[in-house]
N, C-alpha and C positions, 0 to 999 in steps of 0.2 A: 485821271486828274494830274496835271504838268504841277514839278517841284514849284515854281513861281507862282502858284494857284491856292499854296499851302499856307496858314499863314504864320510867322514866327514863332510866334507858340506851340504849335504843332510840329514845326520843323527841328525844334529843338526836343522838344517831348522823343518826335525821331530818335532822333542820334542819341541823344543820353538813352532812352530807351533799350536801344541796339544794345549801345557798352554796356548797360546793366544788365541787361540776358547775355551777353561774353563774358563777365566780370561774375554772374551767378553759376554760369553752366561749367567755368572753372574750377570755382567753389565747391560747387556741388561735388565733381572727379573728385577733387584733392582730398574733401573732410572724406568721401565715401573711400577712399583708398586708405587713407590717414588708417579710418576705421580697422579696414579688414586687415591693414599693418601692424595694427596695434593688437588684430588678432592672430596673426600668425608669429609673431614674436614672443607674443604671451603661450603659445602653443610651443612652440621651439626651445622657450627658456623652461618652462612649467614641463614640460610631459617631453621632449627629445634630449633632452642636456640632460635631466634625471634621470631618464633610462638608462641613458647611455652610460653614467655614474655608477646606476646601478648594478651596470655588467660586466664594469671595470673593478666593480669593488668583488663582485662574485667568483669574477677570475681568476681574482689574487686569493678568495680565502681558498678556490678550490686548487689550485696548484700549491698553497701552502698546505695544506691537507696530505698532497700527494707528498710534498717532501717531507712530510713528519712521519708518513706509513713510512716512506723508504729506509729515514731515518731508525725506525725504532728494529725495524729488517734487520738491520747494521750491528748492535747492540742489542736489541728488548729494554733498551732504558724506559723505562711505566712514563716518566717525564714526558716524553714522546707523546704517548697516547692524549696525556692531558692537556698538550698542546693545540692535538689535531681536532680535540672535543669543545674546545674553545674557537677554532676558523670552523668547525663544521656547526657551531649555534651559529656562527657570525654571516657562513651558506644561508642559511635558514631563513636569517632575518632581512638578508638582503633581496632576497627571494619575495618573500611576504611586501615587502616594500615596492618591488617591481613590479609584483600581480595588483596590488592597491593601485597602482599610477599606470596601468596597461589601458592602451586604449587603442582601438583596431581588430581584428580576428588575426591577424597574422600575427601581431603580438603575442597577444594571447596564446594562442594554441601554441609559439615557440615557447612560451613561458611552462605551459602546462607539460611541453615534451621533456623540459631542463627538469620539470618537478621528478617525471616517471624517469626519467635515466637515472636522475641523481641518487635516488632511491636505491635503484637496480647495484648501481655502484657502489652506493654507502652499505648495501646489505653483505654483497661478495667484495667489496676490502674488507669488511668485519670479519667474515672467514679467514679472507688470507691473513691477516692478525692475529687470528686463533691458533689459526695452524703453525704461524712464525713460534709463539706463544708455548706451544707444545712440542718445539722442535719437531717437527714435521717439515723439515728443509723444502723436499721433493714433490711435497704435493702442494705447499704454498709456495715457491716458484712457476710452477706450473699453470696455477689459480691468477697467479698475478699478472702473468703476463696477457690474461683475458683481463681483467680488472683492467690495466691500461688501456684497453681498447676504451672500452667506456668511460675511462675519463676521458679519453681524446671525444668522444662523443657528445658528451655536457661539454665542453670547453669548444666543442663546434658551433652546437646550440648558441653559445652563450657570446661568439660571436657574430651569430646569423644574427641574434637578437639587438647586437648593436648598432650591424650595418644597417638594418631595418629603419631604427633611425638618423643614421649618419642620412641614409640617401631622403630622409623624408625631410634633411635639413637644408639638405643640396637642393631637394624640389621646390621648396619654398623660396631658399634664395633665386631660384632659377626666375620664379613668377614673380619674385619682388622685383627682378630686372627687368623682368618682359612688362610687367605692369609701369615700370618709372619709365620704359622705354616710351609706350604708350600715349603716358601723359606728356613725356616733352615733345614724342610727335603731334599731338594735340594742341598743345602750348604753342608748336611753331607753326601751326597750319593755321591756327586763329589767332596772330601776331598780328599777320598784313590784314587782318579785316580790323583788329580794333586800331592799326595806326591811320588806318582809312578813313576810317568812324571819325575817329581825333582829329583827323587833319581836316574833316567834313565842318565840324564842330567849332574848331575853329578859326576855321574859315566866315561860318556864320556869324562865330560872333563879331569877329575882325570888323565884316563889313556892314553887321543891320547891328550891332549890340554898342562896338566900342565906336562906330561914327557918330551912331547919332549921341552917342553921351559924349561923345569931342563936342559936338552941337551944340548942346543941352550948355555944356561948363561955358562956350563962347556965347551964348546966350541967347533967349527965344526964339522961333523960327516959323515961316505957316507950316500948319498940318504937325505941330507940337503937342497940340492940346491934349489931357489925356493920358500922354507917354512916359511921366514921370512911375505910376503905378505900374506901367507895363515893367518898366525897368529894375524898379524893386524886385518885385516879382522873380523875375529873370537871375536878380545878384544872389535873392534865396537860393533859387533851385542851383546856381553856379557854386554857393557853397557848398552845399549839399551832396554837389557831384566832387568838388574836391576832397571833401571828405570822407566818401565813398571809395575813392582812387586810393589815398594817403590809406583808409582800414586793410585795401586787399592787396596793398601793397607790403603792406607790414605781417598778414596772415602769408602773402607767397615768402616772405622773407623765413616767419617763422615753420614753413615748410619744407621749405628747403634745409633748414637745419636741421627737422626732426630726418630728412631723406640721407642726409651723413650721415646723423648718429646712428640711422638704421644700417645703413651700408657700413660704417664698423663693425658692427653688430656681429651682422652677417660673416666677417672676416673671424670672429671672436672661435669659432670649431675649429678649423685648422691653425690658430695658432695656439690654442690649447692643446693640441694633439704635439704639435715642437713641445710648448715646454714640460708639457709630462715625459717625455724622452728625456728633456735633459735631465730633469729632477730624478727620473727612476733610479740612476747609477749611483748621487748618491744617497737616496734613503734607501738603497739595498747595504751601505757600505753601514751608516747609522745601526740599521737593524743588524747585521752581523755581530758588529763591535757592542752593541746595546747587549744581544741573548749570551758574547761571550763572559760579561760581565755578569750578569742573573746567574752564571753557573761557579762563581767563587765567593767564598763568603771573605779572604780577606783581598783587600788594594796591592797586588803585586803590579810589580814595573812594566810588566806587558797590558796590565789594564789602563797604570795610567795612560800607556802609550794610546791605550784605543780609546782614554777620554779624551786625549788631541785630536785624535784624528776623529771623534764623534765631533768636536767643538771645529774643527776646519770644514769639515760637511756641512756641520747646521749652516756655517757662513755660506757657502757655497749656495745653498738653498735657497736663504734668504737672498743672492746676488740672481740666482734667475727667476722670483718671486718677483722681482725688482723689474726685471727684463719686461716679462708678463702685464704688470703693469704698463708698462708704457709701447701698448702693443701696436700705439696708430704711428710709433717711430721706432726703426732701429736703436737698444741700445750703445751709446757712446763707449769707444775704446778707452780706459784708463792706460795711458802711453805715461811707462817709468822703466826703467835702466834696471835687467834684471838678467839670470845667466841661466840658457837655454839646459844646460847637462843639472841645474839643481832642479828645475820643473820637471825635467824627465827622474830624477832621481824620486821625488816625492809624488810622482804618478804610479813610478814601479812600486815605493814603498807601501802608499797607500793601497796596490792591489795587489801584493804578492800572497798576503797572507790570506785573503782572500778565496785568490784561484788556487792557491796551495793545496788546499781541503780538495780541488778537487782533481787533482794529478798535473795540474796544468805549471810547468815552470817558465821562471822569469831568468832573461839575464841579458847587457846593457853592453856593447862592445863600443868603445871610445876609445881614441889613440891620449889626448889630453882632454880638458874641460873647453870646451865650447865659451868663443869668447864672448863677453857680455854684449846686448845688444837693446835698443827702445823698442819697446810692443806693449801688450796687453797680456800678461803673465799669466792671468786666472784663465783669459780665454783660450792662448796655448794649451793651457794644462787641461783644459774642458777637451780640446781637443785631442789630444792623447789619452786623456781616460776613454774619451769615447771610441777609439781606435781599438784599444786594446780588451775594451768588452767587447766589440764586436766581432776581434777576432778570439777571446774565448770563447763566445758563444757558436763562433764557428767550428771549433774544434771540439765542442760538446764534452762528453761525461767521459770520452776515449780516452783521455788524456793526451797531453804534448807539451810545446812550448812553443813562447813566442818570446821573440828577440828586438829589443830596439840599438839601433845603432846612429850614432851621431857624425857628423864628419863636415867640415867648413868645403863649401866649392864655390862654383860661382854660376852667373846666369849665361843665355846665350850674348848679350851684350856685353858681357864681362863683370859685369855687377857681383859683388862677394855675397855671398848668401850663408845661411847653415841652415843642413838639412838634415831632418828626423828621420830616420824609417822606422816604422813599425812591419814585422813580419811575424807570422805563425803560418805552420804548418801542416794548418787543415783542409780541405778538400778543395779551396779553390774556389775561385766564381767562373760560372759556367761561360763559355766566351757568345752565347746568344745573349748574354743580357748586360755584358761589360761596358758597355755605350750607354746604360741605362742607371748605373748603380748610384751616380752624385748625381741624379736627376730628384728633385722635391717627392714625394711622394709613392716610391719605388721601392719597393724589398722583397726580399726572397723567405721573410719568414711571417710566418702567421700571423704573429703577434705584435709586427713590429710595424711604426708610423711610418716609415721609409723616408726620415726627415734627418737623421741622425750625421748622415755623413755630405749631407748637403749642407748643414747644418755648420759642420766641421769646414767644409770646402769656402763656404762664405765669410766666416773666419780669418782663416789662411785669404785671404782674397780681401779682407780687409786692412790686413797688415804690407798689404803688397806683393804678396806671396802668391804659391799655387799650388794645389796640392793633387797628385797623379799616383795610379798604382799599376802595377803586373800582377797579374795571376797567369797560371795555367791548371786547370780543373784535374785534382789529385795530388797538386803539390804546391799548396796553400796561396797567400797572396800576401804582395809586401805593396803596403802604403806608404807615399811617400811626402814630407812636408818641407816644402820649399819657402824659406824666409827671407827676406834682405836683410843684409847685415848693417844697420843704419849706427853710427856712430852719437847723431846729435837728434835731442827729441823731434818727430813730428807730430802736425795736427792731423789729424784722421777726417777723413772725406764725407 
């Protein structure tokens, strides 16, 4: 049967027909994606984000465990012990919480291996305590250094258990791509069929719907009779499909919004993993100055000092709490006139006494004070504390020091600058991975997000700066931070 055999009614029935199975079979992908979106986000927020809390929090009571055994090693202070029975209820509980929300067998059974190690561990440190306890030097040295084996073994656990779900979150994001990849391949492959439709549509109406009602308004005609009702008819079903158009035009609109918010979403792991890094340095600094306080009963001058410096941390916190929030944009530079030798002075201050405790010395070589210059003070100073943890923690329990040193130069164009070094004198980064170190994501230690000193470099890079280091593996590494030396405020990019 020839198109011209069909008759208008029909031919329209057609093509609106069409677009409403394109317009349905749309529909249908999207709400069914919507759906299983809505399911894996509820799986990722409920059962991977908690786990993964879970095992963050179990890490910390079990290494705060290990330093309270070490500690009480040191002394026998009993204080000690009641410390360590307080993070080993807090093990416990946190444990009981992660077996409650485990879901998987490979969970599980890592769950169940963290239970029997932990065990195994908490039974033989109880010896080596006993034996500290009874002066028995020789045989709980001896005990302990087996004891440490297994705690590195629950604390392997207990990161196997988290990557478990970092990679189930990455899987997800992976197929949330592949699925949105999908539908807009879809989306664009049935575009030129429904512009086809459209232009089919109205075409028809153009030349049998809007003529003859040009006709109709200039007035009666032969072979009229009749056609007034067809054409009603016709203006129904024409509303009916604009209205149809106008609904699934507003549902792909509100689709697409929820396909952002989802694609935030998804960004939301990795950048939690940044700002727990930044937060870690100072609520380690908090807690220190917080338990040196618990151990005096009256306000002397070195406490209040450390109620400062707990009251300049909590700000700190709250400034990359801040950050956190506004994760779908880089936070803005605060650009104010401020002198690069007094941030480094109050970087060293605030960690000297710190690393002191643990053999590690500080000391600051400058010929005068660094002249004053416009930047971002707090983030400077973020970056040099994070310098200088990372190279205490490079230098570990051996003891050493490390040294910053200041000095005005200039760039290769001639540009005046002043630049930081940070240096210590521990082992060095190994030169296969030196290309790799200010790369997102990259570290050399177990524990750590490897965001820290990208982190820092992005910083320096937003002040105009740039920030580069030397090492050579056995005799430590010195970081270097390159500033311009800008006289008059600018606006940040």
């Amino acid at each position: 049967m020839r198109w011209r055999g069909i008759s208008l009614r029909t031919r329209i029935l057609i093509l609106v027909g069409a677009m409403a199975a394109a317009a349905l079979t749309g529909g249908v992908v999207t709400m069914a994606y919507m759906v299983w979106l809505g399911s894996v986000l509820t799986a990722v927020s409920e059962k991977d984000v908690a786990a993964m809390r879970f095992a963050r929090e179990m890490e910390v009571a079990l290494v705060m465990q290990k330093g309270f055994a070490t500690y009480f090693a040191q002394d026998r202070d009993p204080q000690w012990l009641s410390s360590l029975d307080e993070h080993r209820n807090s093990f416990s509980q946190w444990l009981q919480k992660a077996k409650q929300n485990v879901s998987g067998r490979e969970a599980l059974e890592l769950l169940q291996g963290i239970e029997r190690e932990y065990e195994v561990y908490d039974r033989e440190r109880a010896q080596v305590l006993s034996l500290y306890a009874e002066a028995r030097e020789e045989e709980a040295k001896s005990l302990h250094r087996q004891v440490r084996v297994r705690f590195l073994r629950v604390r392997d656990l207990c990161e196997r258990y988290s990557q478990i779900h970092e990679k189930h979150m990455e899987d997800s994001r992976a197929e949330i791509s592949r699925r949105a990849d999908f539908i807009n391949d879809l989306a664009m492959s049935t575009m030129p069929g429904v512009v086809l439709l459209a232009a089919a549509l109205g075409y028809v109406l153009t030349r049998q719907v809007l003529a003859p009602i040009r006709q109709l308004a200039g007035g009666p005609g032969p072979g009229m009779l009749g056609e007034p009702d067809e054409v009603k008819a016709l203006t129904r079903r024409v509303r009916g499909l604009m209205e149809d158009v106008d609904q699934t035009r507003l549902q792909l609109e509100q689709s697409q919004e929820q396909l952002i918010r989802s694609e935030k979403l998804a960004l939301v792991g990795k950048l939690a993993a940044g700002v727990a890094h930044s937060i870690r340095n100072p609520l380690t600094s908090v807690k220190m100055r917080i338990f040196s306080l618990e151990r005096e009963s009256l306000l002397t001058p070195q406490q209040k000092e450390d109620l400062a410096v707990v009251s300049e941390e909590i700000r700190q916190i709250d400034h990359i709490v801040q950050s956190f929030l506004e994760f779908s944009r880089p936070p803005r530079l605060r650009i104010e006139r401020f002198s690069p030798s007094q941030v480094v002075d109050g970087a060293v201050g605030l960690l000297r006494e710190r690393f002191g405790a643990y053999g590690i010395g500080f000391s600051v070589e400058r010929g005068e004070p660094l002249p004053e210059l416009y930047g971002d003070q707090e983030r400077i100073r973020e970056v040099l504390v994070n310098l200088m943890v990372n190279a205490a923690e490079a230098i570990g329990a051996r003891g050493g020091r490390i040294t910053v040193r200041e000095r005005a130069g200039s760039s290769l164009n001639g540009q005046p600058v002043v630049v930081l070094e940070v240096e210590d004198n521990g082992p060095g980064i190994p030169e296969e991975v030196q290309e790799k170190v200010l790369q997102p994501f990259f570290s050399t230690k177990e524990e750590g997000t490897g965001l820290g000193l990208s982190i820092a470099a992005r910083i320096v890079e937003e002040h105009g700066g740039w920030m580069e280091f030397r090492s050579k593996q056995g005799e430590g590494a010195t970081f270097v931070i390159n500033l311009p030396r800008r006289d008059e405020p600018w606006e940040p990019s």
